[in-house]
Every structure is written in C-alpha cells, then in structure tokens.
GUVEXLUM-256813 format. One line per field, with one value per residue (C-alpha): x, y, z; residue number from 0. Coordinates in nm, 3 decimals. Each point is the difference from the previous one (the first is absolute). Last residue first. Example, Ala and Ser with C-alpha at 12.3 -4.5 7.8 and 13.67 -1.06 7.14 Angstrom:
BEGIN
x: 1.367,-0.137
y: -0.106,-0.344
z: 0.714,0.066
num: 1,0
END
This chain:
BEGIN
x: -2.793,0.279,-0.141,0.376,0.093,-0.032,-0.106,-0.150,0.145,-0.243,-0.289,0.018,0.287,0.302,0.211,0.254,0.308,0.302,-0.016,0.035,0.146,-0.174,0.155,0.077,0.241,0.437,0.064,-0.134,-0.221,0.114,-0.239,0.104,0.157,-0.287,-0.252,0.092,0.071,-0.394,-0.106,0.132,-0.124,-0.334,-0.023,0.120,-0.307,-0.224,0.159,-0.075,-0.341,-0.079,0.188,-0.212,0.092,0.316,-0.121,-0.351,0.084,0.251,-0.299,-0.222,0.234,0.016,-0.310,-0.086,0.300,-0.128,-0.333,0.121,0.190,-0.264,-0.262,0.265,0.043,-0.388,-0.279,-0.349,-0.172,0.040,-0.182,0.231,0.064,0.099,0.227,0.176,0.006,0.163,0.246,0.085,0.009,0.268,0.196,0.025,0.148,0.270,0.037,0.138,-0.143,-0.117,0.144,0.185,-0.402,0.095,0.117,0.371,0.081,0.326,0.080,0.103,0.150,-0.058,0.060,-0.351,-0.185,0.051,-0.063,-0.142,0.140,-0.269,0.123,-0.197,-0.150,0.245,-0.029,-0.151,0.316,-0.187,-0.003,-0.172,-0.037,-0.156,-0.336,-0.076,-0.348,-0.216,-0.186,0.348,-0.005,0.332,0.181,-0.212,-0.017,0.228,-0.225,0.311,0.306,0.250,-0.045,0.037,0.388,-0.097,-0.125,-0.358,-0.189,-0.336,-0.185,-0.389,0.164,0.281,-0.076,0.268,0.079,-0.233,0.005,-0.078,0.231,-0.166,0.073,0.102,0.089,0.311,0.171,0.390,0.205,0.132,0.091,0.278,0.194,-0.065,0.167,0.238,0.151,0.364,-0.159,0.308,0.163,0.077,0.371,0.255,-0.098,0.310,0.135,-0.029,0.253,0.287,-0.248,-0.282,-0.086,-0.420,-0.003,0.241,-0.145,-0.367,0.074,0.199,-0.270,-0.230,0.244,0.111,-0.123,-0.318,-0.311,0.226,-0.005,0.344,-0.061,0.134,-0.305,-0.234,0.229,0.102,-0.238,-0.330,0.092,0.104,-0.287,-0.240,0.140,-0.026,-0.374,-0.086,0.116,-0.147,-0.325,0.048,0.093,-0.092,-0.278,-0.008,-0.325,-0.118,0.104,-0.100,0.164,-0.259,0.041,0.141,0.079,-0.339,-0.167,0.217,0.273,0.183,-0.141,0.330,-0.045,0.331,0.262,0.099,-0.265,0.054,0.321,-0.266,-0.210,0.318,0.113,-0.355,-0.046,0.301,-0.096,-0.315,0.177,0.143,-0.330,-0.145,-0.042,0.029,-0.352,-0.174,-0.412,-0.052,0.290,0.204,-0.041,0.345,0.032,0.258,0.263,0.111,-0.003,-0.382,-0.123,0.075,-0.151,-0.335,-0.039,0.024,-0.254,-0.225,-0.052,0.084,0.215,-0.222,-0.251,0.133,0.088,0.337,0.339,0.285,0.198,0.256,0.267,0.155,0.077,0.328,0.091,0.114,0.310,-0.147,0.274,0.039,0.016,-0.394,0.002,-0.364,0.037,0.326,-0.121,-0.308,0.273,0.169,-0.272,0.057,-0.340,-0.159,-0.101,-0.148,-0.190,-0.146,-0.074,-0.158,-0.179,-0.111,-0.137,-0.175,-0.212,-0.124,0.124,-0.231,0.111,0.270,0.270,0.336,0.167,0.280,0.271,0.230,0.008,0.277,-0.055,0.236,-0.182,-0.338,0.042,-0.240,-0.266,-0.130,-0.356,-0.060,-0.308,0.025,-0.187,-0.178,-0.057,0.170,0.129,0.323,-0.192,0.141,0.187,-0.278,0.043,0.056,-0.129,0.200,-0.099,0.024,-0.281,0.143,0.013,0.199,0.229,0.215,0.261,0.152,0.288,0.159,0.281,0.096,-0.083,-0.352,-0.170,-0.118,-0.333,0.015,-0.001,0.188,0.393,0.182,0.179,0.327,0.358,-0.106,-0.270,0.275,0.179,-0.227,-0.082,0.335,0.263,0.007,-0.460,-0.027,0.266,-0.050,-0.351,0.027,0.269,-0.250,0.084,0.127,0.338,-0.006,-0.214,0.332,0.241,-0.200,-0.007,0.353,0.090,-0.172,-0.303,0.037,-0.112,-0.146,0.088,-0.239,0.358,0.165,-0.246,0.035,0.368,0.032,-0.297,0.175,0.335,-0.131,-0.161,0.317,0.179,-0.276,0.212,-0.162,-0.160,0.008,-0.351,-0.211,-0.087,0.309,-0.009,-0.316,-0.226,0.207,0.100,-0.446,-0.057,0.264,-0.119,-0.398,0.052,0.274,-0.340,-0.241,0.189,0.172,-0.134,0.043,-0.380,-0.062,-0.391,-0.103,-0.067,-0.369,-0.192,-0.031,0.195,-0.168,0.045,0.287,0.175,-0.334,0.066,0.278,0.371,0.151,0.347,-0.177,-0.311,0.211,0.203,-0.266,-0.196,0.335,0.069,-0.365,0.083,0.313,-0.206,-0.188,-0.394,-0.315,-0.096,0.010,0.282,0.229,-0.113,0.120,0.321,0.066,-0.036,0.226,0.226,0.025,0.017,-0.320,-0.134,0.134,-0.199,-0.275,-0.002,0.023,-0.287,-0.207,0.133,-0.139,-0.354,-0.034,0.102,-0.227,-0.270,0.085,-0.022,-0.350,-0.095,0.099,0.283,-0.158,-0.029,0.385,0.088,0.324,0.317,0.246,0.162,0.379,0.166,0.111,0.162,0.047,0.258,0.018,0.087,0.259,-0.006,-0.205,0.252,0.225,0.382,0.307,0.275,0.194,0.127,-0.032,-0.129,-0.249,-0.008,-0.050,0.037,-0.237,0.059,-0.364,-0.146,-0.294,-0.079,0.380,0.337,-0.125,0.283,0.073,-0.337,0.072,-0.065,-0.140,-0.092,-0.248,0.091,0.074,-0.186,-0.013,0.132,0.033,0.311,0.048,-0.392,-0.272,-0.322,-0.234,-0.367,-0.308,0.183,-0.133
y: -1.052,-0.251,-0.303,0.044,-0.190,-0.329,-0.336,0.249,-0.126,-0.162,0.168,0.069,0.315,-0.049,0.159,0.270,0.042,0.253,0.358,0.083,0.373,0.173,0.122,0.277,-0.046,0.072,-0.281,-0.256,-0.235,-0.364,-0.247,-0.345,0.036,0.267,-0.232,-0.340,0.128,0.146,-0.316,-0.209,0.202,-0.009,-0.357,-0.075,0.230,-0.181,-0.374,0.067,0.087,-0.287,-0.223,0.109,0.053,0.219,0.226,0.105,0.319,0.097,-0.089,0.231,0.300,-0.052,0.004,0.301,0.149,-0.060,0.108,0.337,0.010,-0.142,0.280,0.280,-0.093,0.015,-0.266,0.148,-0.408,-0.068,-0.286,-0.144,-0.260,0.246,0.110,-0.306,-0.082,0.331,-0.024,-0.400,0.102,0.282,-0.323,-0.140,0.283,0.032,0.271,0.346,0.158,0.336,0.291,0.211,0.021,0.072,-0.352,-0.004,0.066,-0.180,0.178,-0.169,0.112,0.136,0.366,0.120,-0.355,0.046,-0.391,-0.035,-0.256,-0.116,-0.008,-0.057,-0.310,-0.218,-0.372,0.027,0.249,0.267,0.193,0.295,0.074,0.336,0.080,0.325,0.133,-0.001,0.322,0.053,-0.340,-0.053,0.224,-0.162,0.255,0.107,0.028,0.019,-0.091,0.272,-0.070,-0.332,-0.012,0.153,-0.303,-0.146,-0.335,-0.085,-0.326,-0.066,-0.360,0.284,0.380,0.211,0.399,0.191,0.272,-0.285,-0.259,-0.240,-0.379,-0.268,-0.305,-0.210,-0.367,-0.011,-0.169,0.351,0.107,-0.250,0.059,0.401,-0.087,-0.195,0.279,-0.127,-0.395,-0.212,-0.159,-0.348,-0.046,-0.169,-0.261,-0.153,-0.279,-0.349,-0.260,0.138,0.147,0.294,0.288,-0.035,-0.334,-0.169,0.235,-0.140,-0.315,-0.044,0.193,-0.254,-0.323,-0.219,-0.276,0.190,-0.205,-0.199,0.315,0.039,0.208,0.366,0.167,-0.178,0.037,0.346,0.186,-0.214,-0.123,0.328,0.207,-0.250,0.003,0.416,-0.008,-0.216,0.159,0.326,-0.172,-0.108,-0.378,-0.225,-0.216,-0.323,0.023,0.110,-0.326,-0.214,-0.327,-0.321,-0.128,0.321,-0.223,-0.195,0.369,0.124,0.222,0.072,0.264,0.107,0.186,-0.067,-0.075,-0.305,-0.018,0.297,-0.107,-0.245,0.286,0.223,-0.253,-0.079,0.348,0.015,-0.342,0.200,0.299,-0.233,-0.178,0.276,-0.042,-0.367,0.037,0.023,-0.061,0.390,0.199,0.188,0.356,0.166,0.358,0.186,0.265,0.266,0.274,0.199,-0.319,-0.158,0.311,-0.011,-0.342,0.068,0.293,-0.143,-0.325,-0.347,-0.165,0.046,-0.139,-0.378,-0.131,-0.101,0.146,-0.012,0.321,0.085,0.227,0.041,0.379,-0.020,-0.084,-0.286,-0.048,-0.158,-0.012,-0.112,0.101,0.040,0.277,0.042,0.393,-0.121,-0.201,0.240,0.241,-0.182,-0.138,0.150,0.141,-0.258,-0.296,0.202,0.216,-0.310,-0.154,0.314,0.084,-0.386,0.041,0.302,-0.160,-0.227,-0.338,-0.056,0.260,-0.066,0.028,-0.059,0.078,-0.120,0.030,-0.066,-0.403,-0.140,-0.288,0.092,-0.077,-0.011,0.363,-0.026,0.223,-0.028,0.108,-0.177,0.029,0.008,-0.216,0.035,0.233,-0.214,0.202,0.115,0.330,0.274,-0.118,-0.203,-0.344,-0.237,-0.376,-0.198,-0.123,0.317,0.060,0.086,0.236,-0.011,0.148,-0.151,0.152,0.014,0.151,0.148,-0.219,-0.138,-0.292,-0.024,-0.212,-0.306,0.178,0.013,0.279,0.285,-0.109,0.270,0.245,0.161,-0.149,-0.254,0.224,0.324,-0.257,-0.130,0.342,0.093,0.136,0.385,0.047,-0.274,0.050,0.391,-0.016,-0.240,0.244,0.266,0.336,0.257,-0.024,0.040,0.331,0.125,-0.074,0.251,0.258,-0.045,0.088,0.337,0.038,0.145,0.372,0.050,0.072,-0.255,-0.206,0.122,-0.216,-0.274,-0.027,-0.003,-0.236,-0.255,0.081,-0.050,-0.324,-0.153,0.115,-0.256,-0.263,-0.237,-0.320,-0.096,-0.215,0.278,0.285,0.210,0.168,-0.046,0.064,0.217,0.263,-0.042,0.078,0.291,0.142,0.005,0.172,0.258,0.096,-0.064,0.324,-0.185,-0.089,0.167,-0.032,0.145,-0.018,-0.163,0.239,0.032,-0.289,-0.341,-0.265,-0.312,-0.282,-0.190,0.034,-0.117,-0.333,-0.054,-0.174,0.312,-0.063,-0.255,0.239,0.325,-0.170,-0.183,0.352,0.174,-0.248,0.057,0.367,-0.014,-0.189,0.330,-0.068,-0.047,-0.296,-0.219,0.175,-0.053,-0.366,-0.089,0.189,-0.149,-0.309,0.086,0.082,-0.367,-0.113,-0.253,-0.049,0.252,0.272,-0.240,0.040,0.366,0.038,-0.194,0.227,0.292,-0.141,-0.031,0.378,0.074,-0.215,0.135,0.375,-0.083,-0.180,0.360,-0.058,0.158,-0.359,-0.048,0.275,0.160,0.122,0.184,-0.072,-0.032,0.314,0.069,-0.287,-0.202,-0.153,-0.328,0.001,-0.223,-0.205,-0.241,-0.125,-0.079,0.145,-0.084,0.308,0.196,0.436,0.247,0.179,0.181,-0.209,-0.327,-0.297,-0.292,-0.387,-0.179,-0.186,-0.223,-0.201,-0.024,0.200,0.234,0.216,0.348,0.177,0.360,0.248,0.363,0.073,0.015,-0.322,-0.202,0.117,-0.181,0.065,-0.368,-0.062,-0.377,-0.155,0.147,-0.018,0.283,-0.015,0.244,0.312,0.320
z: 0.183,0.110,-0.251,-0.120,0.298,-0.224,0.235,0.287,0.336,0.222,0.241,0.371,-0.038,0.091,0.275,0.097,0.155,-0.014,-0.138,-0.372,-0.082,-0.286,-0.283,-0.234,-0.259,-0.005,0.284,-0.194,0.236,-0.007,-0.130,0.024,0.335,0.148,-0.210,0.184,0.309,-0.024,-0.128,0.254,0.290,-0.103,-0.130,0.383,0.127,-0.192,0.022,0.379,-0.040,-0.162,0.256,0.253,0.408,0.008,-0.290,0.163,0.137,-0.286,-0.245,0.165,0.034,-0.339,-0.105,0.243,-0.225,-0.323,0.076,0.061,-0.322,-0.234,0.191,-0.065,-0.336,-0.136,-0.005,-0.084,0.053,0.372,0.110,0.247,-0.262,-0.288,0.253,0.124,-0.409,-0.029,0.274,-0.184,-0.364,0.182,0.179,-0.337,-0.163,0.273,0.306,0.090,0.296,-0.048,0.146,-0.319,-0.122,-0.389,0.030,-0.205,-0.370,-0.140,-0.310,-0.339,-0.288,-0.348,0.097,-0.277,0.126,0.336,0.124,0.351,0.238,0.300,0.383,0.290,-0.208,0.133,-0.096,-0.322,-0.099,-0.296,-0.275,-0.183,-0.347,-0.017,-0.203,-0.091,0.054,-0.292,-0.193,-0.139,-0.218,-0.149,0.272,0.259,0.222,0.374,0.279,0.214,-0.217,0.129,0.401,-0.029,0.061,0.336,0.122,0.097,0.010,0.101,0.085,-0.128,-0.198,-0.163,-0.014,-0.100,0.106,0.217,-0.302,-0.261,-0.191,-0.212,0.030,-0.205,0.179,0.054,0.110,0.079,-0.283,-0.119,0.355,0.068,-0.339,0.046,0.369,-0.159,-0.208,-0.111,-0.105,-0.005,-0.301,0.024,0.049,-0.303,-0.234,0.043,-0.268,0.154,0.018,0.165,0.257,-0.070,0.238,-0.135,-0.004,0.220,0.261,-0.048,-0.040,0.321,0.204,-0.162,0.137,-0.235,-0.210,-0.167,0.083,0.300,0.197,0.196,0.313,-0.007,-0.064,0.202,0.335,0.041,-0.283,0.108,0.356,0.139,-0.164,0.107,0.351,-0.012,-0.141,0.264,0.280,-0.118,0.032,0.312,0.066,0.324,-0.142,0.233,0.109,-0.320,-0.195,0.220,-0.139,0.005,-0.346,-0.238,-0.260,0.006,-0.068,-0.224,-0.113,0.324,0.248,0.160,0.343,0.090,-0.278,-0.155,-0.273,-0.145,-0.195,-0.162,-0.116,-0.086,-0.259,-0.113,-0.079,-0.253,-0.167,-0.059,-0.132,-0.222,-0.089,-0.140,-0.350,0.041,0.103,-0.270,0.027,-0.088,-0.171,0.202,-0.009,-0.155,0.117,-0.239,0.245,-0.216,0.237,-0.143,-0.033,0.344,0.142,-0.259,0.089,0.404,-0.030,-0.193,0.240,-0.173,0.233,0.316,-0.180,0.001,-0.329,0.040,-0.045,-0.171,-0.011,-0.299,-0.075,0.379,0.072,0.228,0.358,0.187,0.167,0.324,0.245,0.374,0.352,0.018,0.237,-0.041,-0.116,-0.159,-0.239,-0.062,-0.065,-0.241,-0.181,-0.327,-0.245,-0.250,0.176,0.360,-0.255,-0.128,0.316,0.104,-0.299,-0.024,0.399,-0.038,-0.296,0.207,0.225,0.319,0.251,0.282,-0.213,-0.148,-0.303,-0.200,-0.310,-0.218,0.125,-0.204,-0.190,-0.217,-0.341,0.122,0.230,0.276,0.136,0.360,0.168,0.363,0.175,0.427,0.175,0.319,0.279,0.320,0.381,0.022,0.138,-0.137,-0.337,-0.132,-0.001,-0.372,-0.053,-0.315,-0.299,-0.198,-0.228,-0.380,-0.305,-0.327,-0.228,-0.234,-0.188,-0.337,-0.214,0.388,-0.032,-0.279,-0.245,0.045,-0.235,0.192,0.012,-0.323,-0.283,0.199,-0.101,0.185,-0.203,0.156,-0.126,-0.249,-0.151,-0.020,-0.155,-0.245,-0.136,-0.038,0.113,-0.090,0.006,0.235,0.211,0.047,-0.009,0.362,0.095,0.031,-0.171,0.250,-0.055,-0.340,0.051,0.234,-0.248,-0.206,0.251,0.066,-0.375,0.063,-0.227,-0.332,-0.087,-0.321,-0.321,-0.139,-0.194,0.320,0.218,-0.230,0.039,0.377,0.049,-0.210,0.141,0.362,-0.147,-0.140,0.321,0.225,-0.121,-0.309,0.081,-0.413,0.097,0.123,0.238,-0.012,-0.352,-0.137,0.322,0.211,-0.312,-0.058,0.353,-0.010,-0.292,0.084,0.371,-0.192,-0.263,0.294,0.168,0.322,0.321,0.333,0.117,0.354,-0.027,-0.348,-0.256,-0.123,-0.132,0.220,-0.137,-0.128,0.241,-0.035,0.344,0.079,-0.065,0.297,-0.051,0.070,-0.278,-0.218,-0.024,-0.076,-0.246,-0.139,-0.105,-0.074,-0.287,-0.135,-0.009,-0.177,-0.273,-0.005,0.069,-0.218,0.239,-0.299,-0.220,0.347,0.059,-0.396,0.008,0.375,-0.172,-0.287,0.259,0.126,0.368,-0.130,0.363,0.186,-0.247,-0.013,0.419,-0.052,-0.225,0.258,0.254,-0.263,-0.021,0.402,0.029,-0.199,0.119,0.360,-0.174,-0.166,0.391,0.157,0.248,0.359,0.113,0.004,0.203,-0.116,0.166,-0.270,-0.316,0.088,-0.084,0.313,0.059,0.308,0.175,0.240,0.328,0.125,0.369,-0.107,-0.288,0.330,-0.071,-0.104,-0.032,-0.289,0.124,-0.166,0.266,-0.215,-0.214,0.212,-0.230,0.013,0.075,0.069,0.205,0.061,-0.317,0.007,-0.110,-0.284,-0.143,0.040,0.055,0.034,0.305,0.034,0.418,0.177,0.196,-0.303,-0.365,-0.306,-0.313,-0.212,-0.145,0.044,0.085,0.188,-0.200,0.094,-0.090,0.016,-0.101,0.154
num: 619,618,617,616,615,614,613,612,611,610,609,608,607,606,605,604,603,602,601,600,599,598,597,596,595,594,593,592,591,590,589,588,587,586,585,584,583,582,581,580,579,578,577,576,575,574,573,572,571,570,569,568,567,566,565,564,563,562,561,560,559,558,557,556,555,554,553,552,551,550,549,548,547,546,545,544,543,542,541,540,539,538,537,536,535,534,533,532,531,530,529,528,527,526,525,524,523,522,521,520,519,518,517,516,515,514,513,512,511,510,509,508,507,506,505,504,503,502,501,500,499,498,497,496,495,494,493,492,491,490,489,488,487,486,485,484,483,482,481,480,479,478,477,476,475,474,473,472,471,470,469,468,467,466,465,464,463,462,461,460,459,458,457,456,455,454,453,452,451,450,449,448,447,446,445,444,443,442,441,440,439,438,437,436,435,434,433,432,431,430,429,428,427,426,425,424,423,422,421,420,419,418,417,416,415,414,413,412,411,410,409,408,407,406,405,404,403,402,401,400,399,398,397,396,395,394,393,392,391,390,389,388,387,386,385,384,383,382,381,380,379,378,377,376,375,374,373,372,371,370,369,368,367,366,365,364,363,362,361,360,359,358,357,356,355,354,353,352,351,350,349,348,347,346,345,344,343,342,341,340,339,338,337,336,335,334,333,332,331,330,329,328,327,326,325,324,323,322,321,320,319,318,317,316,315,314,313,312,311,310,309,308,307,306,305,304,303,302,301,300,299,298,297,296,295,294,293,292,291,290,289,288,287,286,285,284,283,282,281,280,279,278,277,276,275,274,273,272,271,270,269,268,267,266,265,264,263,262,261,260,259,258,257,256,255,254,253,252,251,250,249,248,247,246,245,244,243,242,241,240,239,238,237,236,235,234,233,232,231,230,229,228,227,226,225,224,223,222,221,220,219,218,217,216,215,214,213,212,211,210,209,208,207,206,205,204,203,202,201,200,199,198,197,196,195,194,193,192,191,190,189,188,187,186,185,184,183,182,181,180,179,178,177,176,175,174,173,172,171,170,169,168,167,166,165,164,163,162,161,160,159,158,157,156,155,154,153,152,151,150,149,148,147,146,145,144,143,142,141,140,139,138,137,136,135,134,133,132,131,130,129,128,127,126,125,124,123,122,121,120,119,118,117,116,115,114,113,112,111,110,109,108,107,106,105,104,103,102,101,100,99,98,97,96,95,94,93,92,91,90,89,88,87,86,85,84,83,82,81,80,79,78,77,76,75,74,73,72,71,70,69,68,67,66,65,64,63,62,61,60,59,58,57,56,55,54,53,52,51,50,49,48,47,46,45,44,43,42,41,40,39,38,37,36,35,34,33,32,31,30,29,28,27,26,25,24,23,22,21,20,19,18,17,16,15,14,13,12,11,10,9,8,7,6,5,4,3,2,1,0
END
C-alpha cells in the first residue's frame, strides 16, 4: 500500500464507491472531480474521497523487525540518492552504480521509489523469492524502459513521452522480444514524482525554487511543513471532572507549529505530565486531517492541515528521544532536530505560540494566570466551571477560528493566509500544490506506538503477567528462532498506553498487523499506569506470585474505591477524569479495523496512584 497520495489534476480517487477523477483543485478543502461512472463534473469536500491503493505497493512492515545490516543498507542507498539529487548528472549515477555494483537503471529506481513513498525502507534490500502478486516485466523490458525514461524524457531536450515509446519499441525488436503496450509506458511517466520531473527536465534550480526548503537556519524555512516546533506546557487554568463539576487540576498542553506559517499542525491534551504518548499524539494529530475531530467538537471552522513535515524541533526532554518515536520519524522522513543547550531562539515561536493561549486563558473561569502577584486574591478553583471536553472544544475554537485568522506581526498576515497563499499560489506566487496525505493512517498511527518482543505459547502472549489470545496466533505457537532453533521466536508486539485491552501483533510471513484482545473476554480494560498501580496494591498486600486474575480483581475493588471516594478528593477525581479522557482519546485516535480482531472498550475507568512513565517502552 502506498504511503502518500498527492491529489492534484488527474489523480484516481474514489467518491461514494464509486471511480472518479480529479479535475482541477479548487481550495485546501475541495476539489473538482469527474464522476465516470456518471460522467458527470461536481465539487466536492477532499474528506469525502477515498484514496486508492496499489497492489504492488511493498507491503505493511514493522520497523523493529528491519535487521540493523538491512537499515545500514538501506541508509547507504538514501545517501546514494541524495548525491544522485545533488549532482542530477549521469556520470554520477555511473559512479554510485559501479559503487554499489548495481545497473545505473537500478540507482534511478532506488530514488524513484523513495521520492514517490517518502519512507527508508522502501530501500531495503529485497527479500529473495518473487514478491506476492508481482506484475513486473522480464529485467531485460524492466532495464529498457528505465533507461528509454532516463535519456529520452528525463532531461534538458524535454522530449514527449512518443520518443520513449519508440525507444522501447525499437530495442525490444532489436532482442526479439515483446514490447510493452504504449499505455504501459505512459503509465511509468506518470508515476515518477514531479519533484524528479523538474529537476531532472527543468533544472536543478527550479525544482529548488519550486520545493526545497532552506534547512540551515532556523530562519530557513521557506514553506510549509520545512520545520516545526514541538513543545510541552501546563495550562494556566483549573479544569472539573465531568461527573461532579467539582476541581482536578491542570491539564498539559502538547502543540507543534509550522515557523514559516505559523500554523499550529498539530495538538494534544492531557491529564498526564507530557511523555512519549503525548509527542505521538501531537504528532499524529500534525500529520493526518482534522476533519472529523472538527466535527466531533462541532468546531464550525477549518484546519487544512495535513502532510509529512521535513523537520521537527524539539528539545531535550526524554520523551523526544524514545526508540520507538526515532525509528517512526525515520522510517517517514521526518529528521528530529534537539535544540542546542543555552539557545532559546530555537524555540521561541512555539513560545510566542503558548503565550498567545496563556493570556487568552486569562479570561475564563478557573484561570490560574502566570504568577503568583498576577493571580492576587482570585480563587481559581472556586470558580472552575470547565470539563475537560470543554476545554479541548474552546481551545479548538480559539486556535483554528481566532489564532489563525488574526494578523501576526512576525509574518504580516494572518497564518491561515500564509498557508493558502503558499501552497494554492496568488499572482505572485507559483503553487506548490496539496501536501500529500498518508493512505494507511492506521500503519502511520501504529508505527509511533511503543513495543516488546514476545514469544508466542499455547495460552497465547504474556505482557506485565497479562495474557492475550486470537486466532491469528494459532500458526506461530512455540514457533523457533529460525537463526538459532534452540530459541523461541520473538514477535514484535505493540501497544496504546492508555488501553492495554488491546495490543497489535505483527505477522511477519502477511506483513500486517492484528489486534489481539484479553484472552479472559471479561476483564475490565484499563491504562498502563493504572496496571503499575493493581500491582503496587498487590505487592503491598504482600502478594508476590501475581497472575491476571488477581490484577483484574484488584482492579475492580480499586475502582469501586475510587468511585466511592470521587465526590470528596480531588485526587480521585483527576483519576476517574484521566480515565475517561484516555479512553475517548484512544477510541478517536485509534479506531478498530473492522477486518482484525478486537475488543470492545466500555465507559470509565481510573488511574493508577503513580505518574505516567516518561518513555512507555519501559512496558515489559
């Protein structure tokens, strides 16, 4: 399945089921296609398309399963590519192809097939045998067509597609062999990224005109998406839980920013001190559209925002820095930046940002100000009135109805102004058309989650003394280490923080993932922090042979406990609210796919009595 789709004029999409055409691009929100089958031409929403996908698109993979010598391979040929980009020469693709002891062709393919998915493993070696559902050509018609592509409609002269039908035509009679339909060529020129079009017909100073940001400076970015900040903060103002209206704190705030738009891309709220759960989110939340989220808190406004972003500033905080976020943002292009110590003009836009909503803050009930001296006499949790989902619906409102249409004095216009201007263009600026959107999300969503390794036995998976079951295990129990076969094999397994009812096991022959449920259907579903909290109950009550049924039984006196107690303590209040938050949260975030096994989540539960683990990956 691809990982990108750029909607521009000609793209095959697909309206209500049925086979439709982009005509013409009318805003970052709609679009003109043609009905075929109805031939009919019509404006539509962009969310209400569905994007297609191709069978011959490499399939799901789980980035920890790469071997490190295929990583570095794949690491050693996007270098390749870069030079490639670099010098746009074919003595340079001369010189990488005699290094890697490779066809030129097949240095050409390598940056075609990273330019056009935009991840690194599309450049990981290829595993030997055929590839499942392959419809490529002999390498012979595979080698002619690349090279007919590459001399005689990838450079300077900007011949017609024709010249390369006739290359192909001729060469294929010179090996008495049969050519490939002219449509099948015209398709392959389709398919090559427009970036490599410009650059390799244009010019390299066009193509750098039209889409290279500048990624030296700060300053540098000169689109939007070539760098974003990301950043954490306490939010001055005093939230109540949704049964009781009574006070539980303050919430955490997680935003990123575009620098050259000013744009917020994305956010993420929470009642847990800021962790790794809180940069997938907010990252997740940057990437993937906000339509339905938008409508979800009938927010009547837009936010059209979506698109892989090149660069993330962040700082050095150890939430940034977890495996299982670096390896994500690898594997889709994204480079982490880490601020360097002592500079903080490398952050001061997102800053700017937070002081914005800080001093919009101050005018509503329950606000906390900044300070001491600024707060005086005003009781703050005596006059807290909003919920949690409140909250996250004013914020909404006054960050993408009121922030992004207000003039900002850094850039002389308003973001959302920038932004369009941008990418649609004016009579001043060329377009640089849609960002491309991610066509599996829920791979995009489950790379950044945290994992273990784990065996799989005849009561299925083990995880922290809890078991997990599904028929999709049934083929890999007590399956060997095919390197060492006195060793059980090792399964990548992943997993939400905030609902562990559900983890995602990757088949490693059917390269996907399976959602595998409680092997006891019964048992309430709760966070990682509330199960460090059952087993610290336990470990106090002096029990040391923990198993499931013991964590689930002590869950639910727990929680009876808390319920009984919520009206009179704050503490427990925040619990039961964190509850309730995270499991919206996760059933939004992380919608079940109707094709895998899954567990249902029922309303309610509460947090454990310790704090939020700063990198989830500690989930052993």
């Amino acid at each position: 399945m691809p990982k990108l789709f750029h909607v521009r004029s000609g793209s095959e999409v697909e309206y209500e089921g049925r086979s439709a055409v982009v005509v013409r691009v009318e805003s970052l929100q709609r679009v003109e296609i043609w009905d075929v089958e109805n031939e009919v031409t019509f404006s539509t929403p962009l969310s209400s398309l569905r994007f297609p996908t191709e069978q011959e698109s490499p399939p799901d993979i789980d980035l920890s399963m790469i071997a490190p010598k295929d990583w570095e391979v794949a690491k050693s040929r996007l270098g390749a590519v870069a030079r490639l980009t670099s010098s746009d020469s074919r003595k340079a693709a001369i010189t990488i192809a005699n290094e890697f002891n490779v066809n030129v062709s097949t240095v050409y393919r390598w940056r075609k097939k990273y330019l056009a998915t935009g991840n690194l493993h599309s450049l990981l070696p290829r595993p030997r045998g055929p590839k499942p559902g392959s419809r490529q050509f002999d390498e012979d018609i595979e080698t002619i067509i690349e090279t007919g592509i590459d001399e005689h409609y990838l450079n300077e002269q900007k011949k017609s597609p024709k010249a390369v039908i006739r290359y192909v035509s001729k060469e294929c009679r010179r090996l008495g062999i049969e050519a490939p339909s002219a449509q099948t060529i015209r398709n392959r020129i389709k398919q090559i990224p427009l970036r490599e079009r410009v650059e390799r017909r244009e010019g390299k100073r066009s193509a750098k005109e039209a889409f290279s940001p500048n990624r030296g400076k700060i300053e540098g970015a000169k689109w939007p998406g070539a760098l974003i900040q990301i950043d954490h903060t306490p939010v001055d103002l005093i939230l109540v839980d949704d049964v009781y209206r009574l006070p539980i704190g303050r919430p955490y705030l997680t935003v990123a920013i575009d620098v050259f738009t000013r744009m917020a891309f994305g956010i993420a709220i929470s009642l847990d001190p800021p962790g790794t759960l809180s940069v997938q989110r907010c990252l997740s939340c940057a990437v993937l559209p906000k339509d339905e989220m938008l409508q979800r808190f009938d927010v009547p406004f837009d936010w059209p925002v979506w698109g892989l972003f090149d660069v993330v500033h962040a700082d050095n905080a150890g939430e940034f820095r977890s495996e299982a976020l670096q390896l994500a943002c690898e594997e889709w292009g994204i480079d982490i930046h880490w601020r360097p110590v002592g500079q903080p003009q490398y952050g001061g836009h997102i800053e700017r940002l937070m002081k914005t909503f800080a001093d919009d803050l101050k005018e509503l009930p329950g606000a906390t100000f900044s300070s001491v001296s600024e707060r005086a006499n005003y009781d703050s949790e005596g006059k807290a009135v909003m919920t949690f989902s409140a909250f996250e619906r004013w914020l909404l409102v006054d960050l993408v109805g009121t922030y992004h249409n207000e003039y900002h004095e850094g850039i002389k216009e308003a973001p959302l102004a920038r932004y369009k201007r941008s990418l649609l263009g004016d009579e001043f600026n060329v377009p640089r058309g849609l960002p491309a959107r991610i066509a599996d999300e829920r791979k995009f969503r489950i790379d950044f989650l945290p994992f273990v390794s784990r065996t799989v036995q005849k009561d299925g998976i083990t995880i922290n003394d809890i078991q997990y079951y599904s028929d999709e295990l049934d083929g890999w129990i007590g399956s060997k280490n095919p390197d060492k076969p006195t060793e059980g094999r090792l399964f990548i397994v992943r997993f939400d923080p905030r609902d562990l009812s559900t983890v995602y096991f990757f088949d490693p022959v059917k390269r996907t993932y399976y959602e595998v449920p409680y092997s006891t259907p019964s048992a309430p579903p709760m966070s990682k922090w509330e199960l460090d909290a059952v087993k610290k109950y336990l470990h106090d009550q002096g029990k040391k042979n923990i198993d499931q049924d013991a964590i689930f039984r002590a869950f639910e006196i727990m929680d009876e406990i808390v319920e009984e107690s919520a009206r009179q303590t704050k503490s427990a209040r925040k619990k039961a609210q964190r509850k309730r938050t995270r499991q919206a949260a996760k059933a939004q975030e992380m919608p079940t796919s109707s094709s895998k096994v899954s567990k249902p989540i029922s309303d309610g539960f509460i947090d454990g009595d310790i704090e939020p683990l700063d990198d989830e990956d500690e989930f052993e």
